[in-house]
C-alpha positions in Angstrom: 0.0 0.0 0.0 1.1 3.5 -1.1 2.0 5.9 1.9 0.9 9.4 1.8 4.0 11.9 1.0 4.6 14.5 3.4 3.3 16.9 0.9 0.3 15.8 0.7 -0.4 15.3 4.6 1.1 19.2 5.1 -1.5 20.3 2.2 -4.5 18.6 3.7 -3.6 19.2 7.3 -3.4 23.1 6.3 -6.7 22.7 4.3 -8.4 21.3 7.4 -7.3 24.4 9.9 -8.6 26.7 7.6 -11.8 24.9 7.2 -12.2 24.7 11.3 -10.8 28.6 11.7 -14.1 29.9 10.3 -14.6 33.9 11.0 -11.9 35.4 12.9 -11.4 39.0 14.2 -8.0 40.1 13.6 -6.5 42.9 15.3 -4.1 45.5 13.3 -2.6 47.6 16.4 0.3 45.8 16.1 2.0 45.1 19.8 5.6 44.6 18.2 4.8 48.1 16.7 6.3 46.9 13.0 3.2 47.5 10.9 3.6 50.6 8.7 2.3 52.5 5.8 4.6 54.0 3.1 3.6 57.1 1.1 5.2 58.6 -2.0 4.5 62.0 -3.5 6.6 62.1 -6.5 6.4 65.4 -7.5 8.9 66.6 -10.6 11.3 69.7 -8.2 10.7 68.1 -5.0 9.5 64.4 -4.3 8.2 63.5 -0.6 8.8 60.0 0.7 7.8 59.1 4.2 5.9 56.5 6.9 3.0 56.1 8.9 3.1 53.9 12.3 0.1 54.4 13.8 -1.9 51.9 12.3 -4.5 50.7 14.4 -8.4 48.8 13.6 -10.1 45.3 13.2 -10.5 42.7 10.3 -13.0 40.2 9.9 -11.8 37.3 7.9 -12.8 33.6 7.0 -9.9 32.2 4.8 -12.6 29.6 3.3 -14.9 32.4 2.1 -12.8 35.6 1.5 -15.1 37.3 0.0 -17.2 38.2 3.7 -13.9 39.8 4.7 -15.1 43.3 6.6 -13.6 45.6 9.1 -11.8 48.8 8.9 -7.4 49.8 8.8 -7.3 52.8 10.6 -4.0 55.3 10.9 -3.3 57.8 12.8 -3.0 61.2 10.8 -0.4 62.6 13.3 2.1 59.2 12.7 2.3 60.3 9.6 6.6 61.2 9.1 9.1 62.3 6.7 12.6 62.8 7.4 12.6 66.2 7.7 11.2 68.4 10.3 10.1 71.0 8.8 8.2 68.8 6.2 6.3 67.2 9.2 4.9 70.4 10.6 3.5 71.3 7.2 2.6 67.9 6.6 0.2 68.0 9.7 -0.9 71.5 9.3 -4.4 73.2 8.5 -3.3 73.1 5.0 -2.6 69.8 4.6 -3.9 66.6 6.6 -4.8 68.8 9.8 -4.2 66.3 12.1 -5.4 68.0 15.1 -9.1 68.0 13.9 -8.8 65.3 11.7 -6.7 63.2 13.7 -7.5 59.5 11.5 -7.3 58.0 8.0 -9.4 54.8 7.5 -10.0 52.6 4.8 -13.6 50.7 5.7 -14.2 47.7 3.6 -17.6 47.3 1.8 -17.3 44.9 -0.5 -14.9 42.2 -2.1 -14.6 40.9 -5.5 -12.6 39.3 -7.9 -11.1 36.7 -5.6 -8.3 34.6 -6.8 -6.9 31.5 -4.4 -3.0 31.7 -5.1 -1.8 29.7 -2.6 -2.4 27.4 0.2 -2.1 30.4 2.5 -3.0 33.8 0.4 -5.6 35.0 -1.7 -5.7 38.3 -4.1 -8.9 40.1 -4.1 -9.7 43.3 -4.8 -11.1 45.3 -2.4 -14.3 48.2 -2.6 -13.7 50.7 0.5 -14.7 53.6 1.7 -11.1 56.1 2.2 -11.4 58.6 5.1 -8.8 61.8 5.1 -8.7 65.2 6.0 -12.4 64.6 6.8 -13.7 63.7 3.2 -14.3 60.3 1.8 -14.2 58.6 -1.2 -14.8 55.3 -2.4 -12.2 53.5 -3.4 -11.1 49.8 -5.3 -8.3 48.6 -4.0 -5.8 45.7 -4.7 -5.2 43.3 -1.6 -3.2 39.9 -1.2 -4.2 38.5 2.5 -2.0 35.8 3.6 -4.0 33.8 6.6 -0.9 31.8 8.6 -2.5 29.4 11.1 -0.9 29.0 14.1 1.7 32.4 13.1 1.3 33.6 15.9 3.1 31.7 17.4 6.4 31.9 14.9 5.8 35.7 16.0 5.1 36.4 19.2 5.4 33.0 20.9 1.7 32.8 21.5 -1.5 30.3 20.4 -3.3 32.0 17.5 -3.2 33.1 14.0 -2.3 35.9 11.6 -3.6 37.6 8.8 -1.1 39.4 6.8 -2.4 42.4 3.5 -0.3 44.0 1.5 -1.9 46.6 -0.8 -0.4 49.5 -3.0 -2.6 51.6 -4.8 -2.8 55.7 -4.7 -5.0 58.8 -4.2 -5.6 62.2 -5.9 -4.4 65.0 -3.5 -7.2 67.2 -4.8 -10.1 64.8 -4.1 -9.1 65.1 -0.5 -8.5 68.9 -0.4 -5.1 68.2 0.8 -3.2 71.8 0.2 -5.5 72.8 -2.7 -3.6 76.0 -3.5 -1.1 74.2 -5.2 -3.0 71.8 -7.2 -1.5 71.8 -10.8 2.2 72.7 -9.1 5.4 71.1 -10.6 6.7 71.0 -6.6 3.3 69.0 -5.5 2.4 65.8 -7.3 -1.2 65.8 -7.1 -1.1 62.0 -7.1 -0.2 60.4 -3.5 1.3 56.3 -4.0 0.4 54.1 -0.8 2.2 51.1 -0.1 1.1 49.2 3.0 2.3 45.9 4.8 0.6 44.9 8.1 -0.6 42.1 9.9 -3.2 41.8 12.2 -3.4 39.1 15.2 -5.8 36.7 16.4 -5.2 35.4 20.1 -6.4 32.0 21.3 
């Protein structure tokens, strides 16, 4: 009688954890304070590169039925950093993302389509959101691979429980979020702003 390779046992054991997981709540405020969104404005006199840590919010996710994913990624306006000082102040002025009254920038999921199974472990999707900044939102479609690691947790932190790990890049029209509107149209300004973001969330036993 043929034996089973090891493959095949790891393939089906895998299939049968996410099978049991069902609906999970995963949480995105990271406690080893790695997760972080990357933003580019690559403007043609004077490109701005810089990083947002405050990310923060709750994912809903069944890795047998992605398509029910819900939740929100929330960061904090005021996280939001470049490497130069001066460029943060304006950066988190009136003018700009006004941090102080406008102190969050969500992305709220309401919908998902377009779901593609590309591993035992990830799935690409896109994504149909609601974008909060500066106070105005806009619905957005987003690109999004989520990478569901039973058991990660405990790679990571040294903990029972699973991980749930989206990467997305995609980008936003400065003006549709009134971010310094007087210098729409400026060679120093892009108008276009490219996100990139990497984080995982956590889900505790």
């Amino acid at each position: 009688m043929r034996m089973p390779c090891l493959s095949t046992i790891f393939v089906c054991l895998t299939l049968a954890a996410v099978a049991a997981a069902g609906e999970q709540s995963f949480d995105f405020k990271d406690p080893k304070g790695v997760n972080a969104m990357y933003f580019l404005l690559d403007s043609q006199v004077e490109p701005i590169m810089g990083l947002a840590a405050g990310i923060s919010g709750k994912i809903k996710f069944d890795a047998a039925a992605p398509a029910k994913a819900s939740g929100s990624i929330v960061v904090a306006a005021k996280s939001l950093q470049t490497q130069n000082k001066g460029m943060n102040e304006k950066l988190h002025s009136p003018e700009w993302l006004d941090v102080e009254t406008q102190p969050e920038i969500t992305f709220a999921f309401k919908s998902v389509k377009d779901v593609k199974k590309v591993s035992e472990t990830a799935t690409e999707m896109m994504v149909v959101g609601d974008f909060t900044c500066r106070g105005v939102t806009k619905e957005l479609t987003i690109p999004v691979r989520a990478d569901y690691l039973a058991g990660g947790l405990k790679n990571r932190m040294g903990k029972e429980g699973d991980l749930l790990v989206l990467r997305t890049s995609f980008s936003i029209k400065r003006g549709d979020f009134e971010i310094k509107k007087d210098m729409l149209g400026s060679p120093v300004v892009a108008d276009e702003i490219q996100i990139r973001a990497h984080v995982t969330g956590t889900c505790a036993k």
